[in-house]
C-alpha positions in Angstrom: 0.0 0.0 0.0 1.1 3.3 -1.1 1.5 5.6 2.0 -1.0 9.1 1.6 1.2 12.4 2.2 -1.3 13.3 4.9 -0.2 10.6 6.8 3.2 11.3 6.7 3.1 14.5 7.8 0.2 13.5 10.6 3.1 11.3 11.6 6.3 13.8 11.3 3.5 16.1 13.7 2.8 13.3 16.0 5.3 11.6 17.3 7.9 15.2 15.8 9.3 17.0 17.0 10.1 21.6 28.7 8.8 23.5 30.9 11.4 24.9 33.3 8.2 25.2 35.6 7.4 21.4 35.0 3.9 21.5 34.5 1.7 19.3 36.4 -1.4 17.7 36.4 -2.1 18.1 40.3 -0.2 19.7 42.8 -3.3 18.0 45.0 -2.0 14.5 44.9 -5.1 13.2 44.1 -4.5 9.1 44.5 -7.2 6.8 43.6 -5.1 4.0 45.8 -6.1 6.4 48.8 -9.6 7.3 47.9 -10.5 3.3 47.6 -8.1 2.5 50.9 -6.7 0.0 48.4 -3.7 -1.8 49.6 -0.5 -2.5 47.9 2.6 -1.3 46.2 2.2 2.6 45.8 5.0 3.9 43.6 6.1 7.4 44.8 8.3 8.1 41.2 7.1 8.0 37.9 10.0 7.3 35.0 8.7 8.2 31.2 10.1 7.2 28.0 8.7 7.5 24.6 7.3 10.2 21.9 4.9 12.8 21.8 1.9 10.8 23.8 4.4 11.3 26.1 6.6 14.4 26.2 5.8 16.9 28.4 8.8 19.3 27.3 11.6 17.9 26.4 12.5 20.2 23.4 14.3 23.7 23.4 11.5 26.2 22.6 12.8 26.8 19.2 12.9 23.4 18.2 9.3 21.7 18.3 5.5 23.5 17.3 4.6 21.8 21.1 6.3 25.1 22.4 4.1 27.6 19.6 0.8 28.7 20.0 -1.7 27.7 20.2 -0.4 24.6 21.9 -0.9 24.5 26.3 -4.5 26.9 25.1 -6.5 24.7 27.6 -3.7 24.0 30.3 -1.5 25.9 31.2 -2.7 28.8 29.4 0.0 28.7 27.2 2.4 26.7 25.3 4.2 24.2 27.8 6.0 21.9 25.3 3.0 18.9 25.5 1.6 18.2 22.0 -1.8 19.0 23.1 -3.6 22.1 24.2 -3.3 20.9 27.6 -2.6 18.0 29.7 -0.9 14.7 28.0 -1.2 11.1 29.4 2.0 11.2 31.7 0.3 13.8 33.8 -3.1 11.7 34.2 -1.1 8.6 35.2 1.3 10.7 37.5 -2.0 12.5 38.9 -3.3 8.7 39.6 -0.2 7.7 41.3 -0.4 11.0 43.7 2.6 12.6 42.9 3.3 15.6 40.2 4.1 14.9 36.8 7.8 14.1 36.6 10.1 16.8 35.2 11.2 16.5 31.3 14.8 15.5 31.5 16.2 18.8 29.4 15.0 20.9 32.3 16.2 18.8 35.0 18.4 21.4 36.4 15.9 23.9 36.8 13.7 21.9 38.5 15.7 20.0 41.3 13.1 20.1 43.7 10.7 18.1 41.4 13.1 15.0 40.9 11.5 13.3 43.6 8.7 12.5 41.5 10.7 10.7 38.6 11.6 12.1 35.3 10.3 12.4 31.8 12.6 11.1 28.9 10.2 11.1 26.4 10.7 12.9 22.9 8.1 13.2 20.4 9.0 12.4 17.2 11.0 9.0 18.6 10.5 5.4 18.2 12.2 1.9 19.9 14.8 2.5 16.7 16.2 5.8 15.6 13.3 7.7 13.4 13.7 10.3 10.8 13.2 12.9 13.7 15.3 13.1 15.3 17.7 11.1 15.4 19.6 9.5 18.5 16.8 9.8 20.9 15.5 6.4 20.3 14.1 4.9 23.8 17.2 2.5 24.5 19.0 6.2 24.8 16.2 7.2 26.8 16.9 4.9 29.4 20.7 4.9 29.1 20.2 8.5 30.3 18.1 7.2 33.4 21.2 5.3 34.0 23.4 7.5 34.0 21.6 10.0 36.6 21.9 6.6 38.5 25.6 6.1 38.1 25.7 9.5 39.2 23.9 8.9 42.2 20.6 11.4 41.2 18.8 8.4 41.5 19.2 5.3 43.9 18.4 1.4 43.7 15.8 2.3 46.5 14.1 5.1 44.2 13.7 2.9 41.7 12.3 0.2 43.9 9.3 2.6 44.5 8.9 3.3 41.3 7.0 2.5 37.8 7.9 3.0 34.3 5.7 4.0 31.6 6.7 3.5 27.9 4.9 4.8 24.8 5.4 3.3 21.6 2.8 5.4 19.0 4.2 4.3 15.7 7.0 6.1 14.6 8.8 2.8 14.0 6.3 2.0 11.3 6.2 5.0 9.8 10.2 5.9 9.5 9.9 2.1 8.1 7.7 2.8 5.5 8.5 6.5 4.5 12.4 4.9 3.9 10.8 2.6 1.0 12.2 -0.1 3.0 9.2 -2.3 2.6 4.8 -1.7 2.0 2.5 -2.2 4.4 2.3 -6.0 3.6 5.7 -6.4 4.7 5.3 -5.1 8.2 4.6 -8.6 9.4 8.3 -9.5 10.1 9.2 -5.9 11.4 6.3 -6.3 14.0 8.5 -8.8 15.6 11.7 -6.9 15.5 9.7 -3.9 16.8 8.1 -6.2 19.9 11.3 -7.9 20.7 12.9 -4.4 21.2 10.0 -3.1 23.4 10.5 -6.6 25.3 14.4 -6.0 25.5 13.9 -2.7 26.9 11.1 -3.4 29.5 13.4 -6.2 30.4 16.3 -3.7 31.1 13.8 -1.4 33.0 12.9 -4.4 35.3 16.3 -5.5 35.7 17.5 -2.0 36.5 15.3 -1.9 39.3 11.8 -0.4 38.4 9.1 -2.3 40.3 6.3 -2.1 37.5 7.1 -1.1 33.7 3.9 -0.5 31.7 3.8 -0.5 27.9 1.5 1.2 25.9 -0.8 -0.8 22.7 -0.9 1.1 19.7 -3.7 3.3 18.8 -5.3 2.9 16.0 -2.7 5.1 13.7 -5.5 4.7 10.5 -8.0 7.1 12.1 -5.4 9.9 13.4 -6.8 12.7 11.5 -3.9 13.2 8.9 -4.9 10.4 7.5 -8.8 10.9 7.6 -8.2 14.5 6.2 -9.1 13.3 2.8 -12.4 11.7 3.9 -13.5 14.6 5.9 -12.8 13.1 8.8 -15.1 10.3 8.7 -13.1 7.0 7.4 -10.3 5.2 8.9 -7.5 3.5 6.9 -8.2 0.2 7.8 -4.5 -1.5 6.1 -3.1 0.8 8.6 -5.0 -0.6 11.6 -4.5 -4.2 10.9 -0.9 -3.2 11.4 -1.8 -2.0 14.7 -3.8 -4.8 15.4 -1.0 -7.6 14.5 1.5 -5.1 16.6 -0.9 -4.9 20.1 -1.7 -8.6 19.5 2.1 -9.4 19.6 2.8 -6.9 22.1 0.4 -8.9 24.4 1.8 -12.6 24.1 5.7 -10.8 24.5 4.0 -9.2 28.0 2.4 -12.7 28.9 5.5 -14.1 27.9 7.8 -11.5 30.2 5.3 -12.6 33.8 5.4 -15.8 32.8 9.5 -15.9 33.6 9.6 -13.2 36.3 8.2 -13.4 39.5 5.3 -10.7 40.9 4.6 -10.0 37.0 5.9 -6.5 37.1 4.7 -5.9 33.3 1.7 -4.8 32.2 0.1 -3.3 29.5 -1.8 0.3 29.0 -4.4 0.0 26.3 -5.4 3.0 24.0 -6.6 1.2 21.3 -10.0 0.3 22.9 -10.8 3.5 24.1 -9.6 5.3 20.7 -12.3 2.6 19.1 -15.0 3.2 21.8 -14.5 7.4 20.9 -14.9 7.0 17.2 -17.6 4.7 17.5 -19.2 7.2 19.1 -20.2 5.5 22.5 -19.3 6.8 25.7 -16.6 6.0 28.1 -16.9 4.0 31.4 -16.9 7.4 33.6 -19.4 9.7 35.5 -21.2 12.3 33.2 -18.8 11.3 30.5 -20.9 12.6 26.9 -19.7 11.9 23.4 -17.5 14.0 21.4 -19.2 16.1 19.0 -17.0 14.6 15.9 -14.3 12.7 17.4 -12.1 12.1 14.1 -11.7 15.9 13.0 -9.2 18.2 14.8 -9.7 21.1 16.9 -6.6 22.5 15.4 -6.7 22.7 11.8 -4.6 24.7 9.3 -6.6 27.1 7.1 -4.8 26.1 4.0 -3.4 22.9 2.8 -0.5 21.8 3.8 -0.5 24.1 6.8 -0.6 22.4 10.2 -1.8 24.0 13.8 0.8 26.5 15.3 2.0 27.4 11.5 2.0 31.8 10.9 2.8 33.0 7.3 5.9 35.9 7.1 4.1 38.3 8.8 3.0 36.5 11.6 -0.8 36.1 11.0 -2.1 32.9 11.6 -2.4 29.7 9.5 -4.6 28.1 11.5 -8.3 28.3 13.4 -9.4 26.5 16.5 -12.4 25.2 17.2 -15.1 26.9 19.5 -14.4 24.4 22.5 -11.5 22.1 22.7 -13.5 19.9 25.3 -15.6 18.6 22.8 -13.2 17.6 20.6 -11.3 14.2 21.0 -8.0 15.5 18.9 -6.0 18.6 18.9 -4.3 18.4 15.8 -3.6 16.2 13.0 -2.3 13.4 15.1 -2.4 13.8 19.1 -5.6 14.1 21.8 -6.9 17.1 23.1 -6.6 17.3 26.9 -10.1 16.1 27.0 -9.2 12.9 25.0 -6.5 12.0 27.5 -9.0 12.6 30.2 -11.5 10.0 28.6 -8.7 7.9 27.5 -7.4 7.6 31.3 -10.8 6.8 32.7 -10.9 3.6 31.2 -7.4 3.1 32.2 -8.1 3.3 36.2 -9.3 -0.7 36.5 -5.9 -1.6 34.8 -3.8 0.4 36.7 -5.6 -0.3 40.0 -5.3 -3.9 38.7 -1.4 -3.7 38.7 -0.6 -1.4 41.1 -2.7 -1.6 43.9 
């Protein structure tokens, strides 16, 4: 299959290319473990690695759209270097875990009081293997920085025993895969297994590092990210592009299986988002109190006002390329490839059972 140009730049935007401040999602500590007086292991640090899902900041301003208008519009305000208009998925699971979202690793310095929360390695744009952009941030370099803040001493064996890991893995392998001719769509079967293998080896090294629980995100269905619906009006899905995404979460769950079934206390676990992403589109609601459908859950809130332009873009004089839609909380993505802040909220609800499941 011959990959659409809207899909390759939905996929340059999503997973493409931090706060000094570190945003947060509650400086409450709001923990679901206390509200339910649910025993168990509670981790105290939260260690990120991944792409955009995931980033909270880890770019220089000048390098990534995440830090342009209109980008942090909902939360905080302003931009805040998340691909969203407000809050991304780290800082719903960090808000579950009662702590503040963990610091993006570029601003580390400037936010030494926040360390005690964990830290966010995650680069949009990034893949297991190194992806067209950028380059050398793949998530085995993510965690080889982890471990050299704990060769340093930043971190200790009894931080990491209190704390969980949570990897993203969005698709950018796929697509630096296909956009490099190495291959069509049909021949992603074999380079499913390479992909799995890698998230398996690096899971493995989180594990063995000394993080008590390492989740893994399933893949969302990449064939109804608005880039590529563009050309349908945002109303059909690619559905090649979501077998690929089925055959990848389906091996993804027998290489997790796999990983309990040798260690003890099964510290691995998996983070759905393809069900929910499904559950959206098909326009049924979500397992949470007053939840309502999104008005038209496959178009963006953020759209360019002239093709080829994307959300954040300006012409030479600084007028902007782009509109925004009337209210961002009825709208399940922000631009042409990542959720609004109200589509991470949604998306998290139905995540609650399986993290209470594992971690408490």
């Amino acid at each position: 299959m011959k990959l659409s140009k809207p899909l390759f730049f939905s996929f340059i935007f999503l997973l493409t290319i931090g706060n000094p401040a570190g945003v947060h999602a509650s400086d409450a500590g709001y923990n679901d473990s206390k509200k339910n007086g649910i025993n168990g292991f509670r981790p105290t640090k939260l260690f990120v690695f991944g792409d955009s899902y995931s980033d909270t900041g880890n770019y220089r301003k000048l390098e990534s759209v995440s830090w342009k208008q209109p980008y942090g519009f909902t939360f905080p305000g302003k931009p805040s270097g998340r691909f969203s208009d407000g809050r991304v998925i780290t800082d719903y699971i960090a808000e579950f875990l009662g702590v503040k979202s963990p610091t993006p690793f570029r601003w580390m310095n400037h936010a030494q009081h926040r360390l005690q929360y964990g830290m966010n390695f995650a680069f949009g744009g990034t893949g297991v293997f190194d992806t067209f952009i950028p380059a050398g941030l793949n998530m085995t370099t993510q965690i080889g920085f982890l471990q050299k803040l704990i060769d340093d001493s930043v971190y200790t064996n009894s931080d990491l025993q209190s704390s969980m890991a949570l990897l993203t893995v969005c698709g950018n392998d796929y697509l630096d895969y296909l956009l490099r001719g190495r291959g069509t769509i049909e021949d992603l079967v074999p380079y499913t297994k390479k992909v799995v293998n890698q998230v398996a080896t690096n899971m493995k090294r989180l594990h063995s590092m000394g993080v008590k629980k390492v989740s893994v995100t399933s893949m969302e269905p990449i064939g109804c990210l608005p880039g590529e619906t563009a050309n349908s009006s945002f109303r059909q899905c690619n559905d090649n592009l979501n077998s690929v995404v089925m055959l990848h979460n389906s091996k993804l769950q027998k290489m997790v299986a796999r990983l309990n079934s040798q260690t003890p206390d099964s510290p691995y676990f998996i983070l759905d988002l393809f069900s929910p992403f499904i559950t959206i589109f098909k326009q049924k609601k979500l397992p949470q109190e007053g939840s309502t459908r999104f008005e038209t859950p496959l178009k963006p809130c953020c759209v360019g006002v002239s093709k080829g332009y994307d959300c954040a873009n300006v012409d030479q004089k600084g007028v902007k390329m782009y509109k925004i839609c009337s209210d961002p909380n009825v709208a399940f993505f922000w631009d042409r490839s990542h959720p609004t802040q109200a589509g991470w909220s949604a998306v998290y609800e139905s995540l609650k059972a399986t993290l209470h499941e594992h971690l408490f």
